[in-house]
N, CA, C and O atoms as a MOPAC input file, in Angstrom:
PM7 MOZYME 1SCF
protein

 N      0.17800 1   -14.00200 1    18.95400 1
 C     -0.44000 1   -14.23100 1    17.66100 1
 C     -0.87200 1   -15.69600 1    17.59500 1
 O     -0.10800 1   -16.62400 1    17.85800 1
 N     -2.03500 1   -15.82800 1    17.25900 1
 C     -2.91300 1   -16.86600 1    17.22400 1
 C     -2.29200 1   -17.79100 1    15.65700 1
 O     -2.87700 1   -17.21900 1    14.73700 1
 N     -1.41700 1   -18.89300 1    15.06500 1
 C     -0.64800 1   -19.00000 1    14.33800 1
 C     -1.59800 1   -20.40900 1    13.64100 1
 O     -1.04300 1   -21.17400 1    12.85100 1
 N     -3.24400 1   -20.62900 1    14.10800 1
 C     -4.08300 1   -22.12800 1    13.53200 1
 C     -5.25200 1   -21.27300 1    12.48900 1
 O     -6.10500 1   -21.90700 1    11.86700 1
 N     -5.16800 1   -20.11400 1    12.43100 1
 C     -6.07800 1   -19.11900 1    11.79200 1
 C     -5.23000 1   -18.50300 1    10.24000 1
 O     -4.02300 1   -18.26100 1    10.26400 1
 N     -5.86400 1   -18.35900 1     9.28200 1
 C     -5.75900 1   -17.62100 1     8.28400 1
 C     -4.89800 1   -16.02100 1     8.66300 1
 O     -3.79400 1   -15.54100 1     8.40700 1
 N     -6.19200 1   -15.56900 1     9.44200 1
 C     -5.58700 1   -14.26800 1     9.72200 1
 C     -5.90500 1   -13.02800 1     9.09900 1
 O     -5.56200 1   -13.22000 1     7.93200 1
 N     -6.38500 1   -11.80000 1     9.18300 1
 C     -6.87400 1   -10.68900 1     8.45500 1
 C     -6.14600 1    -9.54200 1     7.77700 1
 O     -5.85100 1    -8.70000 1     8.62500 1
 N     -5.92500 1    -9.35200 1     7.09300 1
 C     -5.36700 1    -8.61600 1     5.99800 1
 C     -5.28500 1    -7.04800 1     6.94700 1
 O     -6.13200 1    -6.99800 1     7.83900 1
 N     -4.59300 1    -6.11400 1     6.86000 1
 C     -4.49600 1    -4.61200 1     6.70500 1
 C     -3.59500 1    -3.74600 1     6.77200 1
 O     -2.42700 1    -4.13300 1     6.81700 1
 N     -3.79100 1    -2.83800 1     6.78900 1
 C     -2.32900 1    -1.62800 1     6.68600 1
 C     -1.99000 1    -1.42000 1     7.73200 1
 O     -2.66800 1    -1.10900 1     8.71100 1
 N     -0.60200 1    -1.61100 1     7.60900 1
 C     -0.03200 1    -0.40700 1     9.13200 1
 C     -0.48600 1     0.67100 1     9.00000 1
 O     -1.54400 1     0.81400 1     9.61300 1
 N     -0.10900 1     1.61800 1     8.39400 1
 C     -0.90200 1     2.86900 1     8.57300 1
 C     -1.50200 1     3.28300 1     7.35900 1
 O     -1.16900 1     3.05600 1     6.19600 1
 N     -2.53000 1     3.98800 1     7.87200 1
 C     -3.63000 1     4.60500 1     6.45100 1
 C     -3.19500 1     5.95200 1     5.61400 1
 O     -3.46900 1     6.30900 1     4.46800 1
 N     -2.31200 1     6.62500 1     6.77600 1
 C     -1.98100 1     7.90100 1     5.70800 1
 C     -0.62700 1     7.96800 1     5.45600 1
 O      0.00100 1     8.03700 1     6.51200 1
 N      0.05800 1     7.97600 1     4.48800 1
 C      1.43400 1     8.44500 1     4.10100 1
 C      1.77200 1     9.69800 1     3.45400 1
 O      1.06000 1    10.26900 1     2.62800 1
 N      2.93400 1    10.10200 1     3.88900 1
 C      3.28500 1    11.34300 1     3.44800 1
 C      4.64700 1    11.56500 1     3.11000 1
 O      5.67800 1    11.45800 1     3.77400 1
 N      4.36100 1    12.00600 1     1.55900 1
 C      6.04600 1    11.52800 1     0.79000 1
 C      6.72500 1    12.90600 1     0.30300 1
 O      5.96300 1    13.80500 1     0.66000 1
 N      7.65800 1    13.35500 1    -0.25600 1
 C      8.14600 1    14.17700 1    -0.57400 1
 C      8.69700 1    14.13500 1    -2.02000 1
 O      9.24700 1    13.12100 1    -2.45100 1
 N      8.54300 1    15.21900 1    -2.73700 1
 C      8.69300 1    15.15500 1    -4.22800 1
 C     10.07400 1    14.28900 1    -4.39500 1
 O     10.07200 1    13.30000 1    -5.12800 1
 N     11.34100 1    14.72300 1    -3.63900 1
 C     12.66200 1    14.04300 1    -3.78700 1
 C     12.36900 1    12.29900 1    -3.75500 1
 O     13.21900 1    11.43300 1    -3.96200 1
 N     11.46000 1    12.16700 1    -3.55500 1
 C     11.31000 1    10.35600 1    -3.31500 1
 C     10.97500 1     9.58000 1    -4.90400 1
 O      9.98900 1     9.94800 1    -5.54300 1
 N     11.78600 1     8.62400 1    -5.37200 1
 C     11.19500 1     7.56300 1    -5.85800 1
 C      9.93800 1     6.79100 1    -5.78700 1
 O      9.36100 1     6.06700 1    -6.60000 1
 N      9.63800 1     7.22500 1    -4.35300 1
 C      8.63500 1     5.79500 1    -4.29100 1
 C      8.22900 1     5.82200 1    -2.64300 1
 O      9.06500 1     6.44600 1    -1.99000 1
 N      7.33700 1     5.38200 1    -2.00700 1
 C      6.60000 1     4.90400 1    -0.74800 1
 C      6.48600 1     3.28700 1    -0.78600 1
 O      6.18800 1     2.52700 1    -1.70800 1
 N      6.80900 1     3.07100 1     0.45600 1
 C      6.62500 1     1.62000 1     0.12800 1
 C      5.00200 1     1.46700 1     1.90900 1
 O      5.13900 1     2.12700 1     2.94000 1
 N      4.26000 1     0.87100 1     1.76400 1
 C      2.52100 1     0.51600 1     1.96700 1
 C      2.95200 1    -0.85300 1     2.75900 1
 O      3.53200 1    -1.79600 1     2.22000 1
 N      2.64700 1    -0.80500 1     3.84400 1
 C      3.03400 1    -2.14200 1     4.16200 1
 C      2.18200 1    -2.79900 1     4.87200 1
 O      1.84100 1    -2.11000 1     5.83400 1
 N      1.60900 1    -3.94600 1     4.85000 1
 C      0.21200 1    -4.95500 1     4.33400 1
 C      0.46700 1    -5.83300 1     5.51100 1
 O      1.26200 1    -6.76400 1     5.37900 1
 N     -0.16600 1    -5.61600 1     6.71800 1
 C     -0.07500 1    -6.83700 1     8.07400 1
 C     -0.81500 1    -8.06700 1     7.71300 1
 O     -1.18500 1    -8.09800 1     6.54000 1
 N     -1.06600 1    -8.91500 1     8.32400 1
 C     -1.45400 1    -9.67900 1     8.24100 1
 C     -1.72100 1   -10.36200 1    10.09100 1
 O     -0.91300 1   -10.93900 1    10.81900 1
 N     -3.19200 1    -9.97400 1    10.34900 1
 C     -3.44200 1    -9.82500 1    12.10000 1
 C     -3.83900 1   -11.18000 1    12.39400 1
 O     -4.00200 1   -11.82200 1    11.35600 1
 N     -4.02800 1   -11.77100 1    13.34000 1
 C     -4.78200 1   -12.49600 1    13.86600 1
 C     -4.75300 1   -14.44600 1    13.20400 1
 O     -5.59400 1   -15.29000 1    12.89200 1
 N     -3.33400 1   -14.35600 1    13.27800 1
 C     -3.37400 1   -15.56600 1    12.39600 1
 C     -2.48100 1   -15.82400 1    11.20100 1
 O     -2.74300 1   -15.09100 1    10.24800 1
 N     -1.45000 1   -16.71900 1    11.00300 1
 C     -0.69700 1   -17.05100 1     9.92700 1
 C     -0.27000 1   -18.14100 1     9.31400 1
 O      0.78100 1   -18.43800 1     8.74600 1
 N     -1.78800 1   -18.97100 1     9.63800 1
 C     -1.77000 1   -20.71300 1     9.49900 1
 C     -2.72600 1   -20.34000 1     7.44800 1
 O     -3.82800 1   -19.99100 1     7.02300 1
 N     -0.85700 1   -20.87200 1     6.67200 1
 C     -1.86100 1   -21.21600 1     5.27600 1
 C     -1.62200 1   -20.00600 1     4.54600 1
 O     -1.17900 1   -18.98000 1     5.06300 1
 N     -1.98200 1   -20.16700 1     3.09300 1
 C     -1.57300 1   -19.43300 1     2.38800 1
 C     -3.27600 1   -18.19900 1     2.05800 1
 O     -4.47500 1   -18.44100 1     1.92500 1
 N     -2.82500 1   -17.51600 1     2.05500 1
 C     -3.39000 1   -16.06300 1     1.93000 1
 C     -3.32000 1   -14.98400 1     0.90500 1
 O     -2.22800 1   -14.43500 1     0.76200 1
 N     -4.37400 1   -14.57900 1     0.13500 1
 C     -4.13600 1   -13.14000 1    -1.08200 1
 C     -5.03100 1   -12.21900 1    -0.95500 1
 O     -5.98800 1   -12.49700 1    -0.23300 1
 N     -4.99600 1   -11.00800 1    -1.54100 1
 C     -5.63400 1   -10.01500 1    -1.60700 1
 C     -4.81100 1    -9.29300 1    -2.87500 1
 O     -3.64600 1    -9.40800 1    -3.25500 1
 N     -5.72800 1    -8.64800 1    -3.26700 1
 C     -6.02400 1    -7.76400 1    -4.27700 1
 C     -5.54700 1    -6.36300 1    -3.59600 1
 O     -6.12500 1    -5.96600 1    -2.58500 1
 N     -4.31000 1    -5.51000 1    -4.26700 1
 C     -4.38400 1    -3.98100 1    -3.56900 1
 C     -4.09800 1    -2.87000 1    -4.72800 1
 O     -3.46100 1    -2.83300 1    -5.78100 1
 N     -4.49200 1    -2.44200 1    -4.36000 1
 C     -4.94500 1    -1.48600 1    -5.87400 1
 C     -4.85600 1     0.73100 1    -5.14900 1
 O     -5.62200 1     1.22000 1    -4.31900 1
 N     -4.13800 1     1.18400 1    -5.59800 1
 C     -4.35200 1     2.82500 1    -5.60800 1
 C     -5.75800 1     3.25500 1    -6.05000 1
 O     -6.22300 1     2.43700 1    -6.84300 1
 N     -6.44400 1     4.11100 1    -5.83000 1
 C     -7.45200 1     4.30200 1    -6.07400 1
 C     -7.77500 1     6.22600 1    -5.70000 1
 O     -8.06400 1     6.50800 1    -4.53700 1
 N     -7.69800 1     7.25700 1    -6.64300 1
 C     -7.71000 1     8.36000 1    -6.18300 1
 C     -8.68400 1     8.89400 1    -5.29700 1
 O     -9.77200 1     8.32700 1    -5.18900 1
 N     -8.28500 1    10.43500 1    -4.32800 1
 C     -9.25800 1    10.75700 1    -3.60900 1
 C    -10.56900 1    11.62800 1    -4.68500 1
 O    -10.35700 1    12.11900 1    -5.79400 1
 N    -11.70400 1    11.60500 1    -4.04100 1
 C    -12.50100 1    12.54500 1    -4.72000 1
 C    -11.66500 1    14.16600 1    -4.18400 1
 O    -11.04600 1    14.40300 1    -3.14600 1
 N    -11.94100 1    14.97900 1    -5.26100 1
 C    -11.33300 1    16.21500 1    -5.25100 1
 C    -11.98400 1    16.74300 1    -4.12700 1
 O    -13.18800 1    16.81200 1    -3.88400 1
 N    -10.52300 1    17.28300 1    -3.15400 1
 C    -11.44400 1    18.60200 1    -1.84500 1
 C    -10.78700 1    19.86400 1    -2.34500 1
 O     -9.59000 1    20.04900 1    -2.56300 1
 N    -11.69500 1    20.60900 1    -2.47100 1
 C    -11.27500 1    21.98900 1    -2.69000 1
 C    -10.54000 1    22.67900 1    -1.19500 1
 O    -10.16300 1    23.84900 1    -1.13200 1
 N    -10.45700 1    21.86200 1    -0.25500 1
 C    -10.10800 1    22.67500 1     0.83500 1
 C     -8.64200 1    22.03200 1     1.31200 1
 O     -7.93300 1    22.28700 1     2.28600 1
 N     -8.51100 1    21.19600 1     0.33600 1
 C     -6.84100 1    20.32000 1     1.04800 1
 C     -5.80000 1    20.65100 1    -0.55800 1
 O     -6.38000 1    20.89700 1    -1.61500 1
 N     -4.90200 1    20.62000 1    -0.50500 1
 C     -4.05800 1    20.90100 1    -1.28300 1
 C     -3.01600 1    19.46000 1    -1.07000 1
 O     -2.11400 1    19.38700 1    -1.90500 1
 N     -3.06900 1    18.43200 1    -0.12500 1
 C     -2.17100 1    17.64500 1     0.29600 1
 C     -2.24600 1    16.63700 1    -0.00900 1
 O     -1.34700 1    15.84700 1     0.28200 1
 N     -3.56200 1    16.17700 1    -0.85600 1
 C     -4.15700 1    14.67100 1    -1.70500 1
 C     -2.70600 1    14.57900 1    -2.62600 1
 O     -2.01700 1    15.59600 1    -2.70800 1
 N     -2.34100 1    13.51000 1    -3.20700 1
 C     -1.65800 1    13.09500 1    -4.05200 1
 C     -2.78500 1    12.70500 1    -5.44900 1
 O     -3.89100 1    12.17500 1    -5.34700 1
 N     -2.00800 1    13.21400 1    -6.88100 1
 C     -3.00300 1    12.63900 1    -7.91900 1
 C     -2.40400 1    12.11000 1    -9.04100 1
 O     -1.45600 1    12.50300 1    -9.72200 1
 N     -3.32800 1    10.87600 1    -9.13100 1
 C     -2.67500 1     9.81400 1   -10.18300 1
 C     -2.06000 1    10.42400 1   -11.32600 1
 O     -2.32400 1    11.59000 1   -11.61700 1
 N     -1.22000 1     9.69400 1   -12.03300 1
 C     -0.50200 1     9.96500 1   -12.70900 1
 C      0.56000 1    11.50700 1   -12.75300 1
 O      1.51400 1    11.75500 1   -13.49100 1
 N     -0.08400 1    12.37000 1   -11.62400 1
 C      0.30600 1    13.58900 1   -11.26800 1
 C      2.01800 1    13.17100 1   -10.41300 1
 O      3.17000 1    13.59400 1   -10.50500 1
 N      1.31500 1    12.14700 1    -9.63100 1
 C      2.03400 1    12.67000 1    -8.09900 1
 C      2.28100 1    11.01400 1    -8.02100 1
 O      3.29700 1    10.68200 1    -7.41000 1
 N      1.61700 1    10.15500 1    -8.46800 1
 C      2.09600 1     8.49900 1    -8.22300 1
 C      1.62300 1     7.52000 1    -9.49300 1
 O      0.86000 1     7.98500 1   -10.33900 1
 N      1.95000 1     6.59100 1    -9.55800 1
 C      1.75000 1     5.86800 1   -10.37300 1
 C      0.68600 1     4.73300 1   -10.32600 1
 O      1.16400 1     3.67200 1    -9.92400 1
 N     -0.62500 1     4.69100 1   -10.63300 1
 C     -1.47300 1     3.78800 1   -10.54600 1
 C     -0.82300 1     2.35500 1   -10.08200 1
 O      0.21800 1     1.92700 1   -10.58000 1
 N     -1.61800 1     1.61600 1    -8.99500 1
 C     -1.13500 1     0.05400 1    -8.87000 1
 C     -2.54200 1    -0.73500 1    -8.46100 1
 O     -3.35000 1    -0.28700 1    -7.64700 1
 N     -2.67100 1    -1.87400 1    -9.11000 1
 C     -3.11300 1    -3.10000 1    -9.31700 1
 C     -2.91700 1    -4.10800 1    -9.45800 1
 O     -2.81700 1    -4.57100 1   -10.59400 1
 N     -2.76000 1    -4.97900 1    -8.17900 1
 C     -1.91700 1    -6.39500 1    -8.29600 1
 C     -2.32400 1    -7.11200 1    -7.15300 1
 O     -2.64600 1    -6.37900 1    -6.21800 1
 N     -2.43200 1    -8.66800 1    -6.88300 1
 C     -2.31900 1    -9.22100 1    -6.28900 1
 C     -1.32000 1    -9.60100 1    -5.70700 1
 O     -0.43700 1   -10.19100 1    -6.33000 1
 N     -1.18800 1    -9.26400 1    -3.87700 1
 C     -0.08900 1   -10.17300 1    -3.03300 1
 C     -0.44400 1   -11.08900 1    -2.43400 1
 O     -1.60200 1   -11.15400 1    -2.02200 1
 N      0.41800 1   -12.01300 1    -2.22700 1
 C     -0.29000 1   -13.20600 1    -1.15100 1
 C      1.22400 1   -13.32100 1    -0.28300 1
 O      2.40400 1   -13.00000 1    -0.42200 1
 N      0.15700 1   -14.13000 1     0.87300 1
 C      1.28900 1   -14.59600 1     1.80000 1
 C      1.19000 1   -15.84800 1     2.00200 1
 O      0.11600 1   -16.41200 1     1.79500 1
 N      2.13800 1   -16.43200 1     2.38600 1
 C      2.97100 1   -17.74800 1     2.57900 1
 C      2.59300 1   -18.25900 1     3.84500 1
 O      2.32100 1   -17.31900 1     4.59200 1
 N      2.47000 1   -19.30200 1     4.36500 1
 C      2.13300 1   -19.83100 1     5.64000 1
 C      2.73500 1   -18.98700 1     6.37200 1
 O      3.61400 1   -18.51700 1     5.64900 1
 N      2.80800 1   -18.35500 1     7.70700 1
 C      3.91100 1   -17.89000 1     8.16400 1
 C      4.42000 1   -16.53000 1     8.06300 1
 O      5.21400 1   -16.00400 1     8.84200 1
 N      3.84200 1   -15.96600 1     6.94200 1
 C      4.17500 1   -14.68400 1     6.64700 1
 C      3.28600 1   -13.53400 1     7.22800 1
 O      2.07800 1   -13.64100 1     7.01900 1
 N      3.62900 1   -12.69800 1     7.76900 1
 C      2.93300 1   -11.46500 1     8.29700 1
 C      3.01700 1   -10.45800 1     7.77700 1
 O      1.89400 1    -9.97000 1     7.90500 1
 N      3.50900 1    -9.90400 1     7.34500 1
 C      4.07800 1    -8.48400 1     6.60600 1
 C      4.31900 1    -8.91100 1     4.99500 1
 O      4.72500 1    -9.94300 1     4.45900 1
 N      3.87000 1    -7.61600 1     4.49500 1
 C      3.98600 1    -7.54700 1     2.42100 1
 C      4.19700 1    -6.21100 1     2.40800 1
 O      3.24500 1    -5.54400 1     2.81400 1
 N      5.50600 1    -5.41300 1     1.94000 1
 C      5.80900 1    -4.12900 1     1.42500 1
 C      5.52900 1    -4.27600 1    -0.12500 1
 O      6.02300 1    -5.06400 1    -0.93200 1
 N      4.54700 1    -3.23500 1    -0.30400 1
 C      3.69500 1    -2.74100 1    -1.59400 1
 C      4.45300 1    -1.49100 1    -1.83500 1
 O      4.17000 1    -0.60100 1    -1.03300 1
 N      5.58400 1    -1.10500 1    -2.96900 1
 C      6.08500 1    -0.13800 1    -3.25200 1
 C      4.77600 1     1.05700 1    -4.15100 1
 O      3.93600 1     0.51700 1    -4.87100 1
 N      4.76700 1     2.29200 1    -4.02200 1
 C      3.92300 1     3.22400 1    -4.92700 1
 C      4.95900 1     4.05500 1    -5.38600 1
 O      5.57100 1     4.82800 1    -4.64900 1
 N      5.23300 1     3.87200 1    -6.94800 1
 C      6.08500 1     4.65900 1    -7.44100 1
 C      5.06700 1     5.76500 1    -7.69100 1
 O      3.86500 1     5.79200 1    -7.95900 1
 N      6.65000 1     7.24600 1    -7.37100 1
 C      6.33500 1     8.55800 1    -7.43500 1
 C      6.81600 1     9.24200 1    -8.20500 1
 O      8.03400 1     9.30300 1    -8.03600 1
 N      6.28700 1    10.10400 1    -9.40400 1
 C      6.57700 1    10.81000 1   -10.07400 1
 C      7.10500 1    11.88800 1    -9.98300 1
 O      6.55900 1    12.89400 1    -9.53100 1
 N      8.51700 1    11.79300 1   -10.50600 1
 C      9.27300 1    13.22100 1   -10.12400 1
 C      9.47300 1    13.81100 1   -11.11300 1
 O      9.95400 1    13.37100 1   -12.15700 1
 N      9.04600 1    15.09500 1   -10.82300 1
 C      9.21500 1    15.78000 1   -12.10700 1
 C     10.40400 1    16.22800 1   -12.28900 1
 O     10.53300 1    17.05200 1   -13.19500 1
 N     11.63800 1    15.82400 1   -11.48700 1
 C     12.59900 1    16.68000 1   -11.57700 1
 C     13.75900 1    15.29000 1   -12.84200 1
 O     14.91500 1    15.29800 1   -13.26400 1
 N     12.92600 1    14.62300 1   -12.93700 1
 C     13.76000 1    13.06400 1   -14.10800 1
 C     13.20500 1    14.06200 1   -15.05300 1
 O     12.14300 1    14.68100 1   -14.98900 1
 N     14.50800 1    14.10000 1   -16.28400 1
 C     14.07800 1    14.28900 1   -17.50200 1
 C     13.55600 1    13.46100 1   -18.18400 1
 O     13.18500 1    13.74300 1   -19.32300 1

């Protein structure tokens, strides 16, 4: 890792897959190519357009809880866990 560079923002992985018993997913935010200096981004949930042919999309307020927030990182820092709380219907 190149450590005189800023460095580029992205996800470990793009698809997650949670189970009703869960609280929550936690999204976790790399930071590639560089970790010289402080760093933010904006990360935000954003729903899928409806497929009539998948049943496996998650839907806002259905299945997770909208998020909008800024993280930043710290000189040095590589990794940011972004929790997505999940709605269980089984909480009274």
């Amino acid at each position: 890792m190149d450590e005189d560079f800023p460095g580029k923002l992205g996800f470990e992985l793009t698809d997650i897959t949670a189970s009703r018993n869960q609280d929550k997913v936690d999204i976790i935010v790399k930071r590639f190519e560089g970790t010289d200096g402080k760093i933010s981004c904006m990360v935000r949930t954003e729903p899928l357009v409806p497929d009539k042919s998948s049943t496996l999309n998650a839907i806002e307020f259905e299945d997770y809880l909208p998020k909008h927030e800024k993280i930043e990182f710290n000189s040095g820092e590589s990794e940011k866990i972004v929790p997505i709380y999940l709605v269980n219907e089984n909480v009274p």
